[in-house]
N, C-alpha and C positions, 0 to 999 in steps of 0.2 A: 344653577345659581344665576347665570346671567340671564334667563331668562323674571326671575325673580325678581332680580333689582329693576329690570327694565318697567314691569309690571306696577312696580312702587312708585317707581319716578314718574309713570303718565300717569299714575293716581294722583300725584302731589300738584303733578305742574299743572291741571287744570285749579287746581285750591290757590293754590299760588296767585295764579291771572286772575282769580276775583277776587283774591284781596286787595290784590296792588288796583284794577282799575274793575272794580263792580259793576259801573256803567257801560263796560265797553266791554265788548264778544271779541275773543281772542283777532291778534293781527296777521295779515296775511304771512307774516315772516315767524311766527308762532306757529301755527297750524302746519308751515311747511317745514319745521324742524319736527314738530310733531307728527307728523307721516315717515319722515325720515328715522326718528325711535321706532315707531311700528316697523317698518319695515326693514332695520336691524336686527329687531328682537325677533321677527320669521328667521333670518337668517342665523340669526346666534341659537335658536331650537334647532332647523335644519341641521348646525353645526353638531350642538350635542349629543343628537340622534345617531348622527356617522360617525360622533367618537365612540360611543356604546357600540355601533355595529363594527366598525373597525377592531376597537377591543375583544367583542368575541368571537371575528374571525384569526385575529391574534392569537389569541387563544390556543382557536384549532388547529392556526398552522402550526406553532410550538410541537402541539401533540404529535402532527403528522411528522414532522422535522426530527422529531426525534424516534419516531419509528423506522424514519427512513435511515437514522444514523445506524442504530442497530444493525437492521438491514445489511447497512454496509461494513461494517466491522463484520458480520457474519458471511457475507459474499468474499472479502478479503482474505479473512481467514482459511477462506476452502481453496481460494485460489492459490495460495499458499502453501497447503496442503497437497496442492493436485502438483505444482511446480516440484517438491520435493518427491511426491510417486514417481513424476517422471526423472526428474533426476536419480532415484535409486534403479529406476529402472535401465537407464543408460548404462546405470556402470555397472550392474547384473549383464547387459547385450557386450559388453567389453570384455568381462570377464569370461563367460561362454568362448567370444570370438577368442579368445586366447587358447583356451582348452581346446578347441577346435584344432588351432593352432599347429598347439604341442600333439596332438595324436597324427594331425596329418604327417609330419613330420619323424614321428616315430614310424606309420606305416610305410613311407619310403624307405626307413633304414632297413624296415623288415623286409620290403621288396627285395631290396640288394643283397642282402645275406642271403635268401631264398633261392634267388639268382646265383648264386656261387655255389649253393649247396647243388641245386640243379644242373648246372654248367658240370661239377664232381661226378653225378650220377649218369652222366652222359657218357665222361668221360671211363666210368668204372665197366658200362657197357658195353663201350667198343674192346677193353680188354680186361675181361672179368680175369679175377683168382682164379687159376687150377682148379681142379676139383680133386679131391681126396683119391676117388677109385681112377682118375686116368695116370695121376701121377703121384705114388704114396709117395715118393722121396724129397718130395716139395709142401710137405704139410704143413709146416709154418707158417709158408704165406697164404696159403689159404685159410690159414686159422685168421690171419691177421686181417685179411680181407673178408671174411664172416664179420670179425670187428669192427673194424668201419665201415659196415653198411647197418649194422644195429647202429651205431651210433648216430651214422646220419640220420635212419628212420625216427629216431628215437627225440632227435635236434628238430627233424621236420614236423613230427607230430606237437612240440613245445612251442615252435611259430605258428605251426596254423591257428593250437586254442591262443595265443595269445594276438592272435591278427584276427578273430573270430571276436573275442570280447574288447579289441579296439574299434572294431566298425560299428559293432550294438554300440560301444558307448558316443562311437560318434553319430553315429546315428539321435539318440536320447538327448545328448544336444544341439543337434538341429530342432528335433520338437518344441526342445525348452526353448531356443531362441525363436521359434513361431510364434511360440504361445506369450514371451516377454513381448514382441511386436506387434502382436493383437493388443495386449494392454496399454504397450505405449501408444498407440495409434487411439485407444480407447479415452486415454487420458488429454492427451492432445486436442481428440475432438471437444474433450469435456471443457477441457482449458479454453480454449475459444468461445466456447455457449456462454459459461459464467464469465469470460472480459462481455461479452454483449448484453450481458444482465446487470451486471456492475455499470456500465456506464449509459444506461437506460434509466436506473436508480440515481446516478448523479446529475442525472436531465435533468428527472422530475422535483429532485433535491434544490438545481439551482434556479428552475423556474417556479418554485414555492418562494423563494428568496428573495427574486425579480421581482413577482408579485407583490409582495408585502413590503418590499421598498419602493414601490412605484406608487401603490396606497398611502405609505408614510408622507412622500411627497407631495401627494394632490393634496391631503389632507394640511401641512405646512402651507402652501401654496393659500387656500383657503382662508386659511389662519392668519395670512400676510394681508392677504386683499380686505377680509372685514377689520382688521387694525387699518388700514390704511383709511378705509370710508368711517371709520369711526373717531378718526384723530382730529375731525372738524367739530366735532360734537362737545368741545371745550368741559365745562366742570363735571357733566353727568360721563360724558364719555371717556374722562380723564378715569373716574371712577370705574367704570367699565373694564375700561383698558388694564388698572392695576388690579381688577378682582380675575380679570383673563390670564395675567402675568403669574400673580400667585397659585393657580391653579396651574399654571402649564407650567410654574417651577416647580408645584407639589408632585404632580402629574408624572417630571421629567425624572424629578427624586426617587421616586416610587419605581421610575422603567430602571432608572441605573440599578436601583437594588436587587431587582430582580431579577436583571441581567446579569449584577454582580454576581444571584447566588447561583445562577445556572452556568456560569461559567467561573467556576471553584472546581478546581481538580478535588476527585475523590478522596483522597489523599496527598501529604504536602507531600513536598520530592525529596525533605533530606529524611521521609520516613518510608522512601518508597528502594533503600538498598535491598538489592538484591531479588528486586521483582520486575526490572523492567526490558522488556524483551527488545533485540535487535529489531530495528525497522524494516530490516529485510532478510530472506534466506541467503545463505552462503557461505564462503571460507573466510576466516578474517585472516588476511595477509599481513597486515602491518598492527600490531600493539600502539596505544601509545606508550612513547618515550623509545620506541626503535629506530632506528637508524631511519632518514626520511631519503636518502637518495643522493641528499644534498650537501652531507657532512654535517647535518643536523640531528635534532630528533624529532620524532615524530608529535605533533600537539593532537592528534587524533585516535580517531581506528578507519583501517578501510577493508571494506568487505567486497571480495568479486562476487558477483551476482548471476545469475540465468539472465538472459537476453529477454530484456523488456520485463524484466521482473518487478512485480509489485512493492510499493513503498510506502508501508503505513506508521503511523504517529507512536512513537517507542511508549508516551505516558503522556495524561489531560492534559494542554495546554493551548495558549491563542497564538495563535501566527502573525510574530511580530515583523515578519519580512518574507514575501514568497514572490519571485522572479528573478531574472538577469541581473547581474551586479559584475560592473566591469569585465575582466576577462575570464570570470571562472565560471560562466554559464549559469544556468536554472539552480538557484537554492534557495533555502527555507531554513528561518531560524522561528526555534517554539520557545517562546515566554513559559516554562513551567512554574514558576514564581519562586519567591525567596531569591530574588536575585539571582538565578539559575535561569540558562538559555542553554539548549541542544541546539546545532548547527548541523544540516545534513547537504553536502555537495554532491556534483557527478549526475544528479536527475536527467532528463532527456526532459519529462512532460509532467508541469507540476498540475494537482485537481483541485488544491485550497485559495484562499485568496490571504490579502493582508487585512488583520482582523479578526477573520474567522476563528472561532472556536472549537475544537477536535476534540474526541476522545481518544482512550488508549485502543490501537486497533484499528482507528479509520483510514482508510487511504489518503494518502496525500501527494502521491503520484507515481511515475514509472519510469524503471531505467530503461537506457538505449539499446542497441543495439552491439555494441561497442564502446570505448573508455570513452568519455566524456572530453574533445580535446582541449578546451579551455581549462582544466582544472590539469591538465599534463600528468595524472596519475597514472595512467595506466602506462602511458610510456617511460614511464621513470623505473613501473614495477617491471615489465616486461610481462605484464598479462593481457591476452587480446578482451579476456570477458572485462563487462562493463562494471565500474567499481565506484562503490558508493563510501564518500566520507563524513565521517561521524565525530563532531564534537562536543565536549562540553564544556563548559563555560560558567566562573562562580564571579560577577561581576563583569570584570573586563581580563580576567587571567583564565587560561586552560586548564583543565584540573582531568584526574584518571580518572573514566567516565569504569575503571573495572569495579570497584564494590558495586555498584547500580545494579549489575547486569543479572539476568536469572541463567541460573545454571554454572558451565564454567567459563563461557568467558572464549572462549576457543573457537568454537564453532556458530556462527549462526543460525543456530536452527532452533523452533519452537516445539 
């Protein structure tokens, strides 16, 4: 379009100067305004050339941007997955070491007994029962001591099969715990490969990002500098200026909308009870409305987590606050709309920004190593694992984040 107008106007302002002065060939201060519309109007095509090609690399990066989201929501989710293998499989390696335990422990008792029984047959040895034919008149006692040597035999043969299928079975669980250790070892390794893919994927995530806001800018930048050489250009470039204006307010209406419709949660949140899954695996220690430590109750939920456990977006929403905030360290609060805000504390290392746009599913960061000390949760619970806090929020009040949740409520786990 502005190449258009510009077009009309060096048609007109030649018609112009020969009407007003027919005898006279334009002036040098004409001609030099009129070189100056020429070579505007290069510059405002230039312009609209790079906003066409800006627009359809836009385009592509959107495309790519949300393949990569996927992406991540699917790398999350395994990593999540592999976290809970190896958590079951710890407590399968605990349960074994117990059995283990309990048999070792039983085949000492059997040692000891075996030992007394032995220690008797030593002592039956050095002075056996009579015998019948050297001394009939004593045959009781050798009846009796016939007896208690079947019974001892009889005691002995009961402990050996029973020390016989205590060793197989400790035996059978040392294999099982090989075999649990291979997998935990398997799974571990795996846990590691996918953190190196997952955060390979949020490189190339936020240097698609980089990219197209660094674009946005030169292209602003541009924008500034031909308004500025064009604001001497008085009535035609007044004209100019508001067909520029108009179009980059149409222009601007046009991205908010689209923006608007790509960042719509799937669904609203007060239709989303009882589908929205914990942001992270683990125990949930504290309900809201329990006892908080403090002679209070609790405005939350707080979950212990695995060490350095992933942290992903419980339902769609834009992240209206992600970083440090006074003394309670790395949180994030998600705009889910309808007035509803989820608050999550206790992070060690968040991956969103403020702004940003999430789906349900996407990482949004990871816990520590240990309770988070600025949020003093963990020391109030008396749990060393690191513990993550969950709130919700209808307005500016706390509200029981329990109908929301999928499943019962109890455990975190997907």
């Amino acid at each position: 379009m502005f190449g258009t107008i510009l077009a009309s106007a060096l048609a007109v302002g030649p018609l112009a100067m020969a009407e007003t002065a027919p005898d006279e060939g334009p002036s040098f201060e004409e001609r030099a305004k009129q070189n100056e519309l020429e070579t505007l109007k290069g510059e405002l095509e230039q312009r609209n050339a790079r906003q066409a090609e800006l627009s359809a690399k836009l385009v592509e990066l959107e495309k790519e941007s949300a393949a990569l989201s996927k992406q991540l929501v699917e790398l999350a989710a395994r990593i999540q997955s592999r976290e809970g293998a190896i958590t079951a499989a710890e407590q399968r390696m605990v349960g074994f070491d117990g059995q283990a335990k309990t048999l070792q422990n039983r085949l000492a008792d059997r040692r000891n007994f075996l030992s007394e029984l032995l220690a008797g047959l030593q002592r039956l040895e050095r002075n056996p029962p009579p015998a019948l034919a050297v001394r009939p008149d004593d045959a009781l006692e050798a009846v009796r001591g016939a007896m208690l040597m079947g019974d001892i035999i009889g005691q002995l043969k009961a402990q050996a099969d029973a020390l016989a299928a205590d060793l197989q079975h400790l035996e059978e669980l040392r294999r099982r715990m090989l075999r649990e250790g291979e997998v935990l070892e398997t799974n571990i390794v795996g846990l590691q490969q996918e953190r190196k893919e997952i955060a390979a994927v949020l490189a190339q995530k936020q240097s698609l990002v980089q990219a197209t806001t660094q674009e946005i800018e030169e292209e602003r930048k541009h924008a500034s500098a031909i308004a500025a050489r064009a604001e001497s250009l008085r009535d035609l470039l007044r004209k100019l200026e508001s067909n520029r204006l108009a179009e980059a307010e149409a222009r601007r209406k046009a991205e908010e909308q689209r923006r608007l419709a790509q960042m719509t949660p799937q669904i609203p949140f007060t239709r989303a009870k009882g589908k929205v899954n914990f942001p992270a695996q683990g125990a949930v220690l504290r309900h809201y409305g329990d006892d908080n430590g403090f002679g209070g109750r609790s405005q939350g939920v707080s979950i212990a987590t695995r060490s350095e456990a992933q942290v992903t977006a419980p339902i769609d929403g834009r992240i209206e606050y992600a970083g440090s905030f006074r003394s309670y360290g790395e949180i994030l609060i998600l705009d889910v709309g309808e007035d509803y805000h989820i608050l999550l504390a206790g992070l060690e290392r968040l991956m969103v920004q403020t702004g940003q746009f999430v789906r349900a599913g996407e990482p949004v960061g990871v816990m520590g190593k240990e309770p988070a000390r600025a949020t003093l949760i963990g020391d109030r619970m008396g749990d060393p694992r690191p513990i993550l806090y969950i709130e919700f929020r209808k307005n500016s009040d706390t509200i029981d984040p329990a109908p929301w949740w999928a499943g019962t409520g109890r455990e975190a786990r997907k």
